[in-house]
DRENZALO-280723 format. One record per atom (N, C-alpha, C, O): x, y, z. Coordinates in pm, whole numbers, plus 50000, padded with zeros to 5 digits. Atoms other than C-alpha are relative to their C-alpha. Last residue first. Example, Ala and Ser with C-alpha at 12.3 -4.5 7.8 and 13.67 -1.06 7.14 Angstrom:
499184988149994;513674989450714;499235010950073;499745022050090;500894988150000;512304955050780;500905012050000;501945011850066;
***
This chain:
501344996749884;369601885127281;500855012150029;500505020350113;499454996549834;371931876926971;498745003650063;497665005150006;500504990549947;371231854026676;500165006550131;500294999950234;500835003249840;373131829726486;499645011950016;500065020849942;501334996150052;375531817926172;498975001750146;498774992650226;501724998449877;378491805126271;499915010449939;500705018449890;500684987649996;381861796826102;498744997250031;498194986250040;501184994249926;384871778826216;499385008249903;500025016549839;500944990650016;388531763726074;498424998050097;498194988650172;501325000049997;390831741226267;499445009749950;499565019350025;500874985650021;394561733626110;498344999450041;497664991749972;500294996350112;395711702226271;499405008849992;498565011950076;500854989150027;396651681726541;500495005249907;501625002749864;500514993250087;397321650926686;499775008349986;498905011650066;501304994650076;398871638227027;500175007749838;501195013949807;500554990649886;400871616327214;498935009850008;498035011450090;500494987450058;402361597226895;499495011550108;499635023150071;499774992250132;404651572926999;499745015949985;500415026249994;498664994749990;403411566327343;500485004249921;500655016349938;498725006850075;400041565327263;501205005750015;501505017349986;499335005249874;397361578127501;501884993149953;502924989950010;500225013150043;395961603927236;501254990150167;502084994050249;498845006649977;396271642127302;499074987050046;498044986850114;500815011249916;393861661027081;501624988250009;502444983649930;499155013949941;395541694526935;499154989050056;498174994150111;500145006049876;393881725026731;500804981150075;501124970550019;499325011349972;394861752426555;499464991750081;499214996050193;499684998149890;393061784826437;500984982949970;501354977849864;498445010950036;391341799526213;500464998150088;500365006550177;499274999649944;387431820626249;500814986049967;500334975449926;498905003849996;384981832926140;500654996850060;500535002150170;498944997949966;381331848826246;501094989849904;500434982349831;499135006550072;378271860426167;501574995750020;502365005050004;498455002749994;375981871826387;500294991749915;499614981649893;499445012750092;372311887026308;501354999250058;501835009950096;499955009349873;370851910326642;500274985149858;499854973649872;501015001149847;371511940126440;499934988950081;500694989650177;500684996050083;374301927126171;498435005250039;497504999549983;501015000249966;377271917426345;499565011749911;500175021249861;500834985550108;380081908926161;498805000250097;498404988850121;501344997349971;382741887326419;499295010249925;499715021849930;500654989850038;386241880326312;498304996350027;497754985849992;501374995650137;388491855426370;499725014750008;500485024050034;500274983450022;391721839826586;499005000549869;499004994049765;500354996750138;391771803826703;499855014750063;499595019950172;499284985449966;393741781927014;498935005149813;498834997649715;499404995550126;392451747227043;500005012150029;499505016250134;499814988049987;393011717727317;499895010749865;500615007949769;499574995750096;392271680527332;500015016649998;498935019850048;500404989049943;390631653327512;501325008449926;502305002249884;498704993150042;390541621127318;499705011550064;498505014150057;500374989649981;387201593927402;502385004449975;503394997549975;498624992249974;387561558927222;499645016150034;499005021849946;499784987450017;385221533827097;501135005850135;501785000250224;498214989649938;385091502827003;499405010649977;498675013949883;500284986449982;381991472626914;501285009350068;502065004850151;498284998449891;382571442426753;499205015649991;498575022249909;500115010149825;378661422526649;501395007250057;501785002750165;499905009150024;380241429426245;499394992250196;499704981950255;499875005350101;381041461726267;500154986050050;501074982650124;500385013149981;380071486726538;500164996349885;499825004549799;500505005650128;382491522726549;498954982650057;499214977550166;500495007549957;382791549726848;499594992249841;498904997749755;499975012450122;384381580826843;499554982250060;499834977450170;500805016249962;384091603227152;499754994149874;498564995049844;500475009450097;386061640727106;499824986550011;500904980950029;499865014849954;386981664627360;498824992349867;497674994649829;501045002950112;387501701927354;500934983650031;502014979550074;499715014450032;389331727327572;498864996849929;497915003949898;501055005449967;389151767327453;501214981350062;502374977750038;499135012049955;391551793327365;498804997050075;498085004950137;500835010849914;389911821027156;500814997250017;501815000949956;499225007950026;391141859126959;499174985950152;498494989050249;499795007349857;388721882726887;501054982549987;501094973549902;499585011349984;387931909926586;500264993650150;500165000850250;499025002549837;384771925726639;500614990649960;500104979649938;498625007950036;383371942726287;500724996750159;501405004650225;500665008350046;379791959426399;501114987949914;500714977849856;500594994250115;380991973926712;499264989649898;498634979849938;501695001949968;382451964027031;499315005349906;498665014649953;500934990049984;386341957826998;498724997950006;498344986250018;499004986849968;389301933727075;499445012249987;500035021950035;500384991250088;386781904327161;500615014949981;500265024250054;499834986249907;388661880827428;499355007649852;500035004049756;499404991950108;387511843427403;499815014750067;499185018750165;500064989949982;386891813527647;500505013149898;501665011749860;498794995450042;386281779527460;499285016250063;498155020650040;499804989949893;384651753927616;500915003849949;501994998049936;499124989249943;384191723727328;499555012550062;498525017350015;500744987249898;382591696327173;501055008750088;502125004450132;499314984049960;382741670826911;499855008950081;498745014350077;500354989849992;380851636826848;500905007350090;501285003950202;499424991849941;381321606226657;499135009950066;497935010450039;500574986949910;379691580626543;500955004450047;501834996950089;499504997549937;379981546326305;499475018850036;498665026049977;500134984349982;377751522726190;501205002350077;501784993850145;499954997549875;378281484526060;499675012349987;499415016349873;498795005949898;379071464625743;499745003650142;500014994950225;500275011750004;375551474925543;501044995650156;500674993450272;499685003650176;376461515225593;499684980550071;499754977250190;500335012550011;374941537125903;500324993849822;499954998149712;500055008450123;376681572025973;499404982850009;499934976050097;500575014450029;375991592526271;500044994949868;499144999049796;501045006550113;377271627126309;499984983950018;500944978150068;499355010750038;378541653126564;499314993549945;498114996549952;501055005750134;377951688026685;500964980849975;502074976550006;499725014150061;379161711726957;499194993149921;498014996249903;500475004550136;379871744827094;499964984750010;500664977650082;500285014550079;380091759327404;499344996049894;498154997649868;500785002550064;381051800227487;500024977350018;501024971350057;500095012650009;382361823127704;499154993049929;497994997249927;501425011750026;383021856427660;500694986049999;501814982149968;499875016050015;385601884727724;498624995149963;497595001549940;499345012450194;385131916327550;500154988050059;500094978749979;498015000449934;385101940427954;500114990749858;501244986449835;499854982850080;380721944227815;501975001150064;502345012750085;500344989449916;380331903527873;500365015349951;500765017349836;498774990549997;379871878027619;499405013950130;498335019150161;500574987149910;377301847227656;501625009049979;502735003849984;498694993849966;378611819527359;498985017750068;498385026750009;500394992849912;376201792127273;500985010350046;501975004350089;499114987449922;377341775026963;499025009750049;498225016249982;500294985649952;375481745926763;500725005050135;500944997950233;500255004849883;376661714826530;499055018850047;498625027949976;500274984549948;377821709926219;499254993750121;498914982350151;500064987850157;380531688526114;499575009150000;500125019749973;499935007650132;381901691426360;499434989849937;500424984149889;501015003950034;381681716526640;499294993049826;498484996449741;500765003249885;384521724226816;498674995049958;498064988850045;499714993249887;385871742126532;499304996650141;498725005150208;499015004250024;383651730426228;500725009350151;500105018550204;498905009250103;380731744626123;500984997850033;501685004949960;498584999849990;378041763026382;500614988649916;500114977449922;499085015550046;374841770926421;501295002749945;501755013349904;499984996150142;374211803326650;500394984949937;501164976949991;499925013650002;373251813626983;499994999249876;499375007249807;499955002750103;374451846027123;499694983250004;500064974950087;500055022550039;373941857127442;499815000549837;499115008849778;501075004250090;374751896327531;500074984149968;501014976249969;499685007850067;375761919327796;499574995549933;498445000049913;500315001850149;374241951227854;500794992249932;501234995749822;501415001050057;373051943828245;500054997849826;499314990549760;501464983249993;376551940028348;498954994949902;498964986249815;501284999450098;378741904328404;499795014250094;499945018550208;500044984950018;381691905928685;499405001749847;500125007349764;500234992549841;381071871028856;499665020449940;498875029149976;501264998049999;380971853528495;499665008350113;498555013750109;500744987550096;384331862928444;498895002250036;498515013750060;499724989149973;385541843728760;499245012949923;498695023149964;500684991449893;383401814228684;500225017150043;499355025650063;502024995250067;384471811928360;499885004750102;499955016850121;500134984750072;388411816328525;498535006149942;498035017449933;500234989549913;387241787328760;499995015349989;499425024450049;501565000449955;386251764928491;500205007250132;499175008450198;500244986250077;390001773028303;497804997150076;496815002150023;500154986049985;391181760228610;499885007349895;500305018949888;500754995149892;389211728728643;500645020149985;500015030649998;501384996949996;389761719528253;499415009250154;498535017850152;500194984750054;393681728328258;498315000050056;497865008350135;499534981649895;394241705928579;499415006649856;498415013249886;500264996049890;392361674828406;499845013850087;498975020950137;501584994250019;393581678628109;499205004750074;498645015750068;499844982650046;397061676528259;498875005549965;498505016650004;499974988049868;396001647428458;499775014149947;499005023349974;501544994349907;394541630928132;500205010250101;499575020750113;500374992150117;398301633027950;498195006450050;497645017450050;499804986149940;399611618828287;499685006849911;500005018349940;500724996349880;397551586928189;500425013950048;499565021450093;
***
């Protein structure tokens, strides 16, 4: 339970820092929307990410899948608020992220039904190609999902990323 609080506090104040950024937007910012692999958005999914002309940006991603087999189905789905800083403005921008992210699993077998939400944190560094209004991007990173279990507390593991998308 004090593993939620903490979630809790990061989510409101990294939703006041968006806000903050978003306050000091200019006219030649830009929206990107792009599909997306892995990193908040798994398996695939899609990534919204508005950037301002100061390199920050904000973005949400997400994706998740449905399986059906004789025994039962199971589902997931992925998603994440991740703020990022872009270290230049050209047609190579590297940028480094820290986002939250929350994952909802859910299996039926047999008439039994479970599921389970995990809230969870990831940190990644990439690379951005832009290509006129094509984006491409990368990106590595780490990510954590803290579990209620005393033992274990939380998981995590190497996260890769890449997107495919268009800018406005």
């Amino acid at each position: 339970m004090r593993l939620r609080k903490i979630m809790v506090c990061l989510c409101v104040m990294s939703a006041l820092l968006l806000i903050g950024l978003t306050a000091s937007a200019s006219a030649s910012s830009r929206t990107a929307i792009s599909v997306k692999k892995g990193a908040g958005a798994d398996p695939i999914g899609l990534e919204i990410e508005y950037r301002f002309d100061s390199g920050f940006a904000i973005g949400v991603a997400g994706g998740g899948r449905y399986t059906e087999s004789e025994g039962g189905s199971q589902r997931y789905c992925v998603g994440a608020v991740t703020g990022r800083y872009y270290l230049t403005c050209g047609k190579l921008n590297p940028f480094i992220s820290l986002g939250a992210m929350g994952l909802v699993a859910g299996i039926e077998s047999g008439g039994i039904e479970a599921s389970a939400a995990f809230p969870g944190v990831l940190g990644t560094a990439g690379v951005e190609v832009m290509l006129r209004r094509v984006r491409l991007a990368g990106e590595l990173g780490y990510g954590v999902f803290l579990v209620d279990d005393p033992e274990t507390k939380a998981i995590g593991g190497v996260m890769y990323g890449v997107s495919l998308g268009l800018t406005f």
